[in-house]
C-alpha positions in Angstrom: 8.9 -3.1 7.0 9.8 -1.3 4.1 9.4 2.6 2.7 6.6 3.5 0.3 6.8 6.9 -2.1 3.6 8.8 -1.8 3.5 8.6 -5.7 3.3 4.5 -4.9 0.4 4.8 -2.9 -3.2 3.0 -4.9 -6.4 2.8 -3.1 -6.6 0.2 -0.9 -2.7 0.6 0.5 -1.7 0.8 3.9 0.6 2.6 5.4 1.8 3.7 9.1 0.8 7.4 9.7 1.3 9.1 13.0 2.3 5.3 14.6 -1.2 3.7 13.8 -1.9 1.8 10.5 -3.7 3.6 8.3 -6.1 2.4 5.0 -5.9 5.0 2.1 -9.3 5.2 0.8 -9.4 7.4 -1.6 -6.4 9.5 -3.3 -5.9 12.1 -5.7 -2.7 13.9 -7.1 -3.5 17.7 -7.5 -0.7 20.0 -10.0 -1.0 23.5 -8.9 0.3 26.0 -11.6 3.9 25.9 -9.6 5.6 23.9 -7.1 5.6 20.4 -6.4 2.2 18.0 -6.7 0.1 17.2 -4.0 -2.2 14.2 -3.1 -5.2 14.6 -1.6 -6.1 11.8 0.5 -8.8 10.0 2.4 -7.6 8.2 5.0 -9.2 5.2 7.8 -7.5 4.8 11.2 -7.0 1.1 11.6 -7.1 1.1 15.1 -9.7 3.4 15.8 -11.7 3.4 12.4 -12.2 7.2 12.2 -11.8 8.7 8.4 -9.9 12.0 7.7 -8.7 13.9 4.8 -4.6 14.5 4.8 -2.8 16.1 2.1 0.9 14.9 1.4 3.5 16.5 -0.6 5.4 14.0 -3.7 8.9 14.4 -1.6 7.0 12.0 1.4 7.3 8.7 1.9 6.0 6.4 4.5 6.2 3.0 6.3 3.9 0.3 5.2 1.7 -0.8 8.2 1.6 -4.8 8.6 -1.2 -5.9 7.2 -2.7 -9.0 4.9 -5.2 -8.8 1.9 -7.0 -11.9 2.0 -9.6 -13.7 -0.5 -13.0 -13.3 1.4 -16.4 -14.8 1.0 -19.6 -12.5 2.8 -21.7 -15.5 4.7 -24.2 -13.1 6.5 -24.9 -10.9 9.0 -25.5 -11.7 12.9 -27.3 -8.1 13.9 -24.1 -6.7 15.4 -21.5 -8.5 12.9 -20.6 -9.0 9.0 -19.7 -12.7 9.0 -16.6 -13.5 6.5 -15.2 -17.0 5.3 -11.8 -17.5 4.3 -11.6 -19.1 0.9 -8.3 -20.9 1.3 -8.9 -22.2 4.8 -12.4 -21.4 5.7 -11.3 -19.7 8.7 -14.0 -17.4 10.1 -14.2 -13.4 10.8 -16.5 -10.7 11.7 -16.8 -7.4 11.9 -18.9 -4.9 13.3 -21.9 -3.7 11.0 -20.6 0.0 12.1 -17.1 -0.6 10.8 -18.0 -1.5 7.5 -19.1 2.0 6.0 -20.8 2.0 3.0 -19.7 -1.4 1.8 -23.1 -2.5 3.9 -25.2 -1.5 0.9 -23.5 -4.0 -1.5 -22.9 -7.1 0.8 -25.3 -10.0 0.0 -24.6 -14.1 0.8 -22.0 -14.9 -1.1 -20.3 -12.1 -2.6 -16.5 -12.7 -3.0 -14.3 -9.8 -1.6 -10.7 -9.0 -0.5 -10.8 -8.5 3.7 -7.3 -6.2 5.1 -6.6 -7.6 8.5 -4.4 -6.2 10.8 -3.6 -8.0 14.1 -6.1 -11.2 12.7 -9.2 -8.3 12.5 -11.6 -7.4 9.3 -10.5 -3.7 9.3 -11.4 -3.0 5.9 -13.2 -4.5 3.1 -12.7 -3.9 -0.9 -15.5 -4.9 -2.6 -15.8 -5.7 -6.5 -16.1 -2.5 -8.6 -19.7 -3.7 -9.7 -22.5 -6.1 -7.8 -25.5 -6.7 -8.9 -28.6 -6.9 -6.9 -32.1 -7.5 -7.4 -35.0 -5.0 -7.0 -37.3 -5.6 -4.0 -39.2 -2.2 -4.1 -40.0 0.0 -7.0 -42.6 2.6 -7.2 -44.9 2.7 -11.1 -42.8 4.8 -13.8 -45.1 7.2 -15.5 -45.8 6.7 -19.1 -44.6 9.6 -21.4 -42.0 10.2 -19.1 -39.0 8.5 -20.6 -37.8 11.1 -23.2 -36.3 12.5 -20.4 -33.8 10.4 -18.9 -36.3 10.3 -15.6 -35.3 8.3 -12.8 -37.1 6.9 -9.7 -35.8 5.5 -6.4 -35.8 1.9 -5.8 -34.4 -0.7 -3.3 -32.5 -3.5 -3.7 -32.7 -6.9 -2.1 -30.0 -5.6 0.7 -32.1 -2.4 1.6 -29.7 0.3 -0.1 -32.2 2.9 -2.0 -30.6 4.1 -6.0 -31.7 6.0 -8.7 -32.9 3.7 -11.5 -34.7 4.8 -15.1 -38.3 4.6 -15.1 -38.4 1.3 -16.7 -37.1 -0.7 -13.9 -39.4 -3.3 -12.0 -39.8 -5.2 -8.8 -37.0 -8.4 -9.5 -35.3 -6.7 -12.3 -31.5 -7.8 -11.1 -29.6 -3.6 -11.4 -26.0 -3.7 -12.1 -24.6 -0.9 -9.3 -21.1 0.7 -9.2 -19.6 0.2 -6.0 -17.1 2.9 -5.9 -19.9 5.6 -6.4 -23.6 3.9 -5.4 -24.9 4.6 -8.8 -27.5 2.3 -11.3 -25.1 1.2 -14.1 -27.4 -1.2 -16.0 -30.3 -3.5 -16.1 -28.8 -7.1 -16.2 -31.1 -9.9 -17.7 -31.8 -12.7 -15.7 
């Protein structure tokens, strides 16, 4: 396996930290008046799935863990397990509901996504940066009320709850920004 630079890492990469493989989930380089840059990271165990934040200096570097990035399709969900298809060979995976995070809220049938597999396991999943997801509960916007940039909760067809303006209806289809859960746009059917 080859060396990575810390300044090489992207969201998404995986690298070996402490012997276990390790997803970086989130990353940001921090300059402070003097000395060298530092990158904040968040960081997901691939063997044991827990999350923590590490902070590395720009001299590291590390060993990238063995893993594959493949072309995903979401079937459904069994109770206990997110059901994947392999688009090349239409092999089969699953992974527990639990290990999936937040990624839950934006998986419907059919949504294309890259899976990261270690040892032939769903460890991770990278989801498009937008989905879009039709409104199956939505409480009556008050009229007058829109001057103010006013929003009210509603929930989408895979029960996640989001802030949408006033204006939005039950089966209006909500354009939603994975990487931060927020209402983007309405999308017309």
């Amino acid at each position: 396996m080859s060396e990575i630079d810390v300044g090489q890492l992207r969201r998404g990469s995986a690298i070996v930290i402490d012997g276990a493989p390790t997803i970086i989930e989130d990353l940001q380089f921090v300059k402070p008046g003097k000395g060298q840059g530092l990158y904040k990271c968040k960081l997901k165990n691939l063997n044991s799935g827990s999350r923590y934040d590490r902070t590395f200096r720009s001299s590291e570097s590390f060993e990238e863990a063995d893993v594959v990035h493949l072309d995903m399709q979401y079937t459904y969900a069994d109770g206990e397990n997110l059901n994947f298809m392999d688009l090349k060979s239409f092999e089969q995976y699953y992974m527990p509901i639990a290990d999936a995070g937040d990624a839950v809220h934006y998986l419907k049938d059919g949504t294309d996504l890259k899976v990261t597999l270690c040892n032939q396991r769903p460890v991770d999943l990278l989801l498009p940066n937008f989905v879009v997801l039709a409104v199956t509960e939505a409480a009556a916007g008050i009229k007058g009320d829109t001057a103010t940039g006013a929003t009210k909760g509603v929930v989408v067809e895979t029960g996640y709850k989001v802030q949408a303006p006033l204006f939005v209806e039950v089966g209006d289809l909500l354009k939603i920004d994975t990487r931060t859960g927020e209402y983007v746009e309405r999308v017309k059917k």
